[in-house]
C-alpha positions in Angstrom: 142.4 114.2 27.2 141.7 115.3 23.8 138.8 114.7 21.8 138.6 114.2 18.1 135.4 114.5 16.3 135.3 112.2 13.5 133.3 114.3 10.7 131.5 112.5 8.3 132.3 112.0 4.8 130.2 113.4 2.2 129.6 111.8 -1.2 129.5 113.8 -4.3 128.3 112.1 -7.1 128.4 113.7 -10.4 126.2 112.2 -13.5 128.5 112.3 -16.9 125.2 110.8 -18.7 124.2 114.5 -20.9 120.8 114.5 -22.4 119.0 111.9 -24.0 118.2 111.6 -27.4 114.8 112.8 -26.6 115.2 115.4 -24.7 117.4 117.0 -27.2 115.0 116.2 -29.9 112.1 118.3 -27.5 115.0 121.3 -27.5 115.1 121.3 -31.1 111.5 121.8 -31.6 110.9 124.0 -29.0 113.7 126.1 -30.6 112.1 126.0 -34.4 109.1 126.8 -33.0 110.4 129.7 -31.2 112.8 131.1 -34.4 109.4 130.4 -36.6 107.4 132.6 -34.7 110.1 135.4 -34.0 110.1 135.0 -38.0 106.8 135.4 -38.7 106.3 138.3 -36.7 109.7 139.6 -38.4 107.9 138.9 -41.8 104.3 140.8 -41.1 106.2 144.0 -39.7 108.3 144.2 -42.4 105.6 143.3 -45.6 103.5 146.0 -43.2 106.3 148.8 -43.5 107.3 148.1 -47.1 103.2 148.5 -47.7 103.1 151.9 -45.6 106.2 152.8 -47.5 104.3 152.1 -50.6 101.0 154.2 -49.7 103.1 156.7 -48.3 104.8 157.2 -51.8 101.9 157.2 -53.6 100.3 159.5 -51.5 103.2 162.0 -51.8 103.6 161.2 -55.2 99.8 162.5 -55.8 99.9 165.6 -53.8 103.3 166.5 -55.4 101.8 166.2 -58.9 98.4 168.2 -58.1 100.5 171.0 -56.3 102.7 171.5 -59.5 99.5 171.5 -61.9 97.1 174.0 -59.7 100.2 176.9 -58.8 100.4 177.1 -62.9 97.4 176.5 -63.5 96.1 179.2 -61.7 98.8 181.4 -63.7 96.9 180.5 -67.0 96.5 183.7 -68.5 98.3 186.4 -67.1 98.6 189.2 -69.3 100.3 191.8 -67.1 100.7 194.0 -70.7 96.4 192.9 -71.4 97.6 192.4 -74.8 95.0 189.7 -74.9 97.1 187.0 -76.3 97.4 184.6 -73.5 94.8 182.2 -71.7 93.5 178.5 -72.0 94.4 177.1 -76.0 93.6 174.0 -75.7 90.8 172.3 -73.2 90.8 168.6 -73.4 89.4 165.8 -71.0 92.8 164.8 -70.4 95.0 167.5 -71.5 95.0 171.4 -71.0 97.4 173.6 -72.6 97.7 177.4 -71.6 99.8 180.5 -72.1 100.9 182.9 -69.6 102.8 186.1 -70.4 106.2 186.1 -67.1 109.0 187.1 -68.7 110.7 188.4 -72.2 112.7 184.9 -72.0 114.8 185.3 -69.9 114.2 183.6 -66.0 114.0 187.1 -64.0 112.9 189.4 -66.7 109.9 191.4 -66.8 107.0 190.3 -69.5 107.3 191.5 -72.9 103.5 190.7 -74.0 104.9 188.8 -76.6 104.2 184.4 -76.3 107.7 183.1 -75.5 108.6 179.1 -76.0 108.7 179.1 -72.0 105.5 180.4 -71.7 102.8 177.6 -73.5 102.8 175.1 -71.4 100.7 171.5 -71.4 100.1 168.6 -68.8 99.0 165.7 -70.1 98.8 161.2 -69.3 101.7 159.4 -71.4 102.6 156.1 -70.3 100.8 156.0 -67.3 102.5 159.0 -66.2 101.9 162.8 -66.0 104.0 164.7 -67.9 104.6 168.5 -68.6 106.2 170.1 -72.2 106.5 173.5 -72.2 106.7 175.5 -75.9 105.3 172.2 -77.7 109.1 170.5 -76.5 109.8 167.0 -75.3 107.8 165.8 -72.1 108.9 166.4 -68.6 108.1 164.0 -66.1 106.2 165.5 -63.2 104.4 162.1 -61.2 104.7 158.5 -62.1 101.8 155.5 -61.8 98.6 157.7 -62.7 96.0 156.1 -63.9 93.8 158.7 -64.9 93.9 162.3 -65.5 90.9 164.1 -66.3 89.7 168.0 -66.6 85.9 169.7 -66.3 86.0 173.1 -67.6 83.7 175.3 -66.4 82.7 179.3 -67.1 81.8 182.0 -64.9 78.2 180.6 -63.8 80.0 177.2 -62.3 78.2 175.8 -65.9 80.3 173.0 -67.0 81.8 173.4 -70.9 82.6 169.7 -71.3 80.1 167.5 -69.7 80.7 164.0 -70.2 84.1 163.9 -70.4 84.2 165.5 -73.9 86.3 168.7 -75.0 85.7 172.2 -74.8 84.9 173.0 -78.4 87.6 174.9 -80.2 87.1 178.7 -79.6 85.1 178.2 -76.6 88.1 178.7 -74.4 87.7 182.0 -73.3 84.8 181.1 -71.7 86.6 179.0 -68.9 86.7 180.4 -65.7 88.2 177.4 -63.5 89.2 174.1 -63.6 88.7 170.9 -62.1 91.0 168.8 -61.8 90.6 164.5 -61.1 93.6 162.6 -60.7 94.3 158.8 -59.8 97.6 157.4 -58.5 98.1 153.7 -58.2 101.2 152.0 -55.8 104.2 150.4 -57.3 103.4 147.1 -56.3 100.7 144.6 -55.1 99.6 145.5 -51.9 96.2 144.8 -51.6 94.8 140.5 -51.5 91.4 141.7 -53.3 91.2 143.2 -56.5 90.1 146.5 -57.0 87.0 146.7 -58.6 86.1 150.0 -58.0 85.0 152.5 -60.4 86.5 156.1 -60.1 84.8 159.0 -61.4 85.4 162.7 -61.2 83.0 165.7 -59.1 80.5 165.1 -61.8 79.9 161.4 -61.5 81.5 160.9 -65.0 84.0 157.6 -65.2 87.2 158.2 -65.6 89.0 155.0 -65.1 86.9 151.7 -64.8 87.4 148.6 -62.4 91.1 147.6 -62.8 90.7 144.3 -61.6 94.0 144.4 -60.0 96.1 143.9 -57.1 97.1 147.5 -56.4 96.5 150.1 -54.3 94.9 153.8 -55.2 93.6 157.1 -54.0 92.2 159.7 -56.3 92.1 163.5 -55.8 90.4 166.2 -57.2 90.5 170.2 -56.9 88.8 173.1 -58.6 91.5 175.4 -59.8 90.1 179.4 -60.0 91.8 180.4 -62.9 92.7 184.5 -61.6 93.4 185.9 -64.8 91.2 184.5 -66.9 88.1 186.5 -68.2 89.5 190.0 -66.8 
């Protein structure tokens, strides 16, 4: 005789109800709350690299400018013929202007002992910038954002020419034996919540650029250039 097992019948139910109002109002904020914090964190990393970005410029934008002025600089005078017509002319707090005998005028030439328009050459602040002219031409820009600029003369005893910021008096220039050189570069842009109310001042504790009373960054450097030529 055969058996047959009846097997029991199992009841699905499935609920067509979805989410409550609710609930999907809790999924919303939950959600806002997660996007606003993934934003925020977005935010501060990138006002943080944009602000590196910014110092890093500046930075750059500082050593480039102090590189160009101390490898001529350090050229001021050279007189390969020692015709004696080439050195420091002018010695200002904020300017220098120099001679320096390389070529006849022509890039690759030997010197000629005679002052070619390539061959006076000043760096100066215009603008806010430092610029370079060479022959007494139209300014070349060398570093952008510079606040201050400022030169110490000083003569073969390490005795400074110009103290207090003045100028080397006119005819005293062959006196100068090396140069010291403060500058101070600024950012683009606000970077900084505080103003800057510091006071910079050159190796000699003179002011060269009072507080700002701004939002920007800045750095300041300073070298003594030997001047090689000079005084031989």
């Amino acid at each position: 005789m055969e058996i047959k097992l009846k097997q029991p019948r199992v009841s699905y139910k499935v609920s067509n109800q979805g989410f409550t109002l609710v609930e999907l109002l809790i999924g919303m904020v939950v959600s806002l709350l997660a996007i606003g914090a993934i934003y925020s964190t977005f935010l501060s990393q990138h006002r943080s690299y944009h602000d590196q970005e910014e110092t890093a410029a500046m930075q750059q934008n500082l050593r480039a400018a102090m590189y160009y002025m101390q490898r001529e600089i350090r050229m001021a005078g050279c007189d390969p013929l020692n015709t004696g017509n080439f050195g420091i002319t002018a010695a200002n707090a904020n300017s220098i202007t120099f001679t320096e005998d390389i070529n006849d005028g022509t890039v690759g030439n030997p010197p000629d002992g005679t002052l070619q328009a390539g061959e006076n050459i000043t760096y100066s602040r215009n603008n806010g910038n430092l610029v370079r002219s060479v022959g007494g031409g139209g300014n070349q820009l060398v570093a952008q954002n510079i606040d201050a600029l400022d030169f110490v003369y000083l003569n073969a005893s390490s005795v400074v020419l110009n103290p207090g910021g003045g100028n080397v008096t006119a005819g005293s220039e062959n006196q100068i034996r090396s140069v010291e050189i403060t500058i101070v570069a600024r950012t683009g842009r606000s970077l900084t919540p505080t103003n800057d109310n510091n006071t910079y001042v050159n190796q000699q504790g003179t002011t060269i650029l009072a507080p700002p009373n701004d939002n920007l960054s800045r750095r300041r450097l300073t070298t003594v250039i030997k001047c090689r030529n000079l005084g031989i």
